[in-house]
C-alpha positions as CSV (number, residue, x, y, z in Angstrom):
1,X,-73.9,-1.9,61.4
2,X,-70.1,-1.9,59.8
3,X,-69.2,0.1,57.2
4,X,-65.9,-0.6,55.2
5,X,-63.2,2.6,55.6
6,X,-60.4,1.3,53.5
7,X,-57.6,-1.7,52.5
8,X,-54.5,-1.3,54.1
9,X,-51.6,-4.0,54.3
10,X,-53.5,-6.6,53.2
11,X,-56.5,-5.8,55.8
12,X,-60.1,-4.3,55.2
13,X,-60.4,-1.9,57.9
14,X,-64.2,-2.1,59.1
15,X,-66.0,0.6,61.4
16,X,-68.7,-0.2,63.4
17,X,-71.8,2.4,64.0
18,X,-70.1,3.1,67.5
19,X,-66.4,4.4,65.7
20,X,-64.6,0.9,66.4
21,X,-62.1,0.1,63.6
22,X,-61.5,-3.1,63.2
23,X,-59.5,-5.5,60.2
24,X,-59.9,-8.2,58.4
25,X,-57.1,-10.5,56.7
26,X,-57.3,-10.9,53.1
27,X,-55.8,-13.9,53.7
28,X,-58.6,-15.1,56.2
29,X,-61.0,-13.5,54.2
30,X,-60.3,-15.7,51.3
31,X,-60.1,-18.8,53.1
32,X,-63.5,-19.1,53.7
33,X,-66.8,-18.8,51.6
34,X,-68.2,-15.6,53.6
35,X,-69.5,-12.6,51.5
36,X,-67.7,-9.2,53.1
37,X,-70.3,-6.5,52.3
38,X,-69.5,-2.8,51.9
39,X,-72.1,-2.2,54.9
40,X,-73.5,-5.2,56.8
41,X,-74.9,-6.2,60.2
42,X,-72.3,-5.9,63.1
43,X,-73.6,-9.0,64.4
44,X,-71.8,-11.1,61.5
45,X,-68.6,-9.5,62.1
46,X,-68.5,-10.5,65.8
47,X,-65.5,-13.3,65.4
48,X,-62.9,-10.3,64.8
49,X,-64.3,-7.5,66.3
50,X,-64.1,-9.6,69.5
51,X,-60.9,-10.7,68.6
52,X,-59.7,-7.0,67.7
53,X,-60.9,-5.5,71.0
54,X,-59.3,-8.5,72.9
55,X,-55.9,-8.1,71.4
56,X,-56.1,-4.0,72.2
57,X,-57.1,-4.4,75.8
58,X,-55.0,-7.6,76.7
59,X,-57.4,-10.0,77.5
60,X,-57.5,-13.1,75.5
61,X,-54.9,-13.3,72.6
62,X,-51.2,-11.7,73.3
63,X,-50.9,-11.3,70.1
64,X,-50.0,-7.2,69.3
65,X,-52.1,-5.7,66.5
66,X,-52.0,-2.4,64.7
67,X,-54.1,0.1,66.2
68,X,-56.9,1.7,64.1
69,X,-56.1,5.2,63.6
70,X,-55.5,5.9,60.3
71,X,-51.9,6.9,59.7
72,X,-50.1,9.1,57.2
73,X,-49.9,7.0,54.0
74,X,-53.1,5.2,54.5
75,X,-55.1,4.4,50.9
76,X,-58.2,4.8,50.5
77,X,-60.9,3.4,48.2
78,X,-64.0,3.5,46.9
79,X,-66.7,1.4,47.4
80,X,-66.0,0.4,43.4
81,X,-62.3,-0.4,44.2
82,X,-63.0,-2.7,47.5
83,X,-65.3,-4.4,45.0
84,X,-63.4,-5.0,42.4
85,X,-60.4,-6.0,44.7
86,X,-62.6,-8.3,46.3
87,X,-63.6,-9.7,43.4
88,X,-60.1,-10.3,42.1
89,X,-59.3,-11.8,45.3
90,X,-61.9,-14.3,45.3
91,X,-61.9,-14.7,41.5
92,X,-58.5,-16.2,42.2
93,X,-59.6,-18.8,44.5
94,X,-61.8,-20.3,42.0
């Protein structure tokens, strides 16, 4: 399972039942028509956890990403919030 921990810098930060953290893009999350749950099966989120632990260990993608401590100044949300901005977000789209 994945849990959602909190938006940051335009990214939902997921964690996995294991501790992984993980993000998502706003922006990739609103170019698609997939429904980002509070909780949801792990197996769904596979494309960028896969992606995430590539880019941390080197292998695959080059491509630097943040690491997913949370840091001094993170926000955090409630489940109601993440809704709502999700909503917004995708409201817009339409």
């Amino acid at each position: 399972m994945v849990h959602v921990q909190y938006f940051r810098d335009n990214e939902f930060w997921y964690k996995t039942d294991g501790a992984l953290l993980f993000p998502i893009s706003l922006k990739e999350a609103q170019s698609g028509r997939a429904t980002f749950l509070a909780s949801d099966k792990a197996i769904y989120y596979m494309r960028w956890i896969k992606r995430y632990v590539e880019a941390e260990t080197g292998e695959g993608s080059p491509k630097p990403r943040p690491h997913g401590r949370i840091s001094q100044g993170a926000v955090f949300i409630s489940l109601e919030v993440f809704h709502a901005i999700l909503k917004k977000a995708l409201d817009h789209l339409l």
